[in-house]
C-alpha positions in Angstrom: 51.0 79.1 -82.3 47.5 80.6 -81.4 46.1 76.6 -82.6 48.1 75.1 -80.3 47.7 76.9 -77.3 43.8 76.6 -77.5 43.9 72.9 -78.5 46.2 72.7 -75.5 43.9 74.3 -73.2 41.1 72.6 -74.4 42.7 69.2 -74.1 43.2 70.3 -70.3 39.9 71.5 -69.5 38.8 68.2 -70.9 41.0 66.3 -68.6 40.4 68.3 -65.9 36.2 67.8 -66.4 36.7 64.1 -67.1 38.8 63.9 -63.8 36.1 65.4 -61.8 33.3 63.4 -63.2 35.0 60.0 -63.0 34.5 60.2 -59.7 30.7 59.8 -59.3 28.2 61.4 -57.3 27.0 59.1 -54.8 24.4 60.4 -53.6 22.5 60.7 -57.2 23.7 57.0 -57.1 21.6 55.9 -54.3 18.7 57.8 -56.1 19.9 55.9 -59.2 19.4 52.2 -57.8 15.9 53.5 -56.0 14.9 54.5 -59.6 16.0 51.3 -61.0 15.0 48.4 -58.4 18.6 47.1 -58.1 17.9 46.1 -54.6 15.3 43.6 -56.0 17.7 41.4 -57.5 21.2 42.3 -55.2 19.5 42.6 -52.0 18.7 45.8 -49.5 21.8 46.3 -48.6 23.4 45.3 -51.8 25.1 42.5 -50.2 22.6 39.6 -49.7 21.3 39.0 -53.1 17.9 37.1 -53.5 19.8 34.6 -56.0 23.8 33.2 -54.6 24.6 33.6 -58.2 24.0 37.3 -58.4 26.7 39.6 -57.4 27.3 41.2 -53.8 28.3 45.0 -55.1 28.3 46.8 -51.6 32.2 47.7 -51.2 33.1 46.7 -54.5 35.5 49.0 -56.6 33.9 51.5 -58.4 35.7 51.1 -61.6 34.9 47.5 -61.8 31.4 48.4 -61.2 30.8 51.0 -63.7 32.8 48.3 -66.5 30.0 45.6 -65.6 27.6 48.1 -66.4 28.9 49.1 -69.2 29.7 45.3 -70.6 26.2 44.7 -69.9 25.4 47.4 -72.2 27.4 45.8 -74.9 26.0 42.2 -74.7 27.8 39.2 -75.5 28.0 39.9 -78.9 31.0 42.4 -78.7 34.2 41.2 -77.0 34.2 41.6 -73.3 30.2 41.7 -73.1 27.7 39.9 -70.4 24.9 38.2 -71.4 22.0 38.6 -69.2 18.7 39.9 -70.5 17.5 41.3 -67.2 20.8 43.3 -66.6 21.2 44.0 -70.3 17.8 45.6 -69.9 18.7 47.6 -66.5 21.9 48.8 -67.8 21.1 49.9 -71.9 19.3 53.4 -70.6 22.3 54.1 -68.4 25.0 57.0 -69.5 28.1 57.0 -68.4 27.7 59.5 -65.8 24.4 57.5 -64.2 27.6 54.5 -64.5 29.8 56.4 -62.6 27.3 57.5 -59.7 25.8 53.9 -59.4 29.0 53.0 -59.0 30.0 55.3 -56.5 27.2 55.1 -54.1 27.9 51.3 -54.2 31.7 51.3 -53.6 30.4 53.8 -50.4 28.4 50.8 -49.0 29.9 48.3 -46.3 30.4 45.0 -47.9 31.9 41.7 -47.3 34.7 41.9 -50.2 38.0 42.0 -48.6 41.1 43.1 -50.6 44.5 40.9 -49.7 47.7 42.7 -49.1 
């Protein structure tokens, strides 16, 4: 009984800390993309890349964000990879929590993506 009740406390505290940090800190976010140059590629204000193939990523969802990131990490040789060397490159020293803050701090930003009701 003891077992149980420990593995179900841990299992909460787990959630609980999970919860909290799937959030994202956005403020070590916008220190993130300082620290990595994203702006040199997706624009100043995230929104007016320097290529029209390269993604806006002011206003987008967080989630989606910090899932591009991660299938960058991956590459195209595991399903639901990307393939792009310069992005692969950007996103391989990145932990999940640097994922989640990046991806905060970008969601925060004004953008041009509009969501239809």
């Amino acid at each position: 009984m003891n077992k149980l009740i420990l593995a179900l406390t841990c299992a909460a505290a787990l959630s609980a800390s999970s919860s909290a940090f799937a959030g994202g800190d956005s403020a070590r976010g916008a220190e993130l993309t300082k620290k990595y140059n994203c702006a040199s590629c997706h624009g100043a204000d995230y929104k007016s890349p320097i290529d029209p193939s390269y993604p806006k990523l002011a206003g987008q969802h967080a989630d989606y964000l910090a899932h591009a990131l991660t299938a960058y990490q991956r590459g195209d040789k595991i399903m639901n990879g990307r393939n792009n060397a310069i992005m692969a490159g950007m996103a391989q020293p990145l932990s999940d929590r640097d994922k989640a803050d990046i991806a905060a701090y970008l969601q925060s930003l004004p953008g041009p993506l509009v969501v239809k009701k």
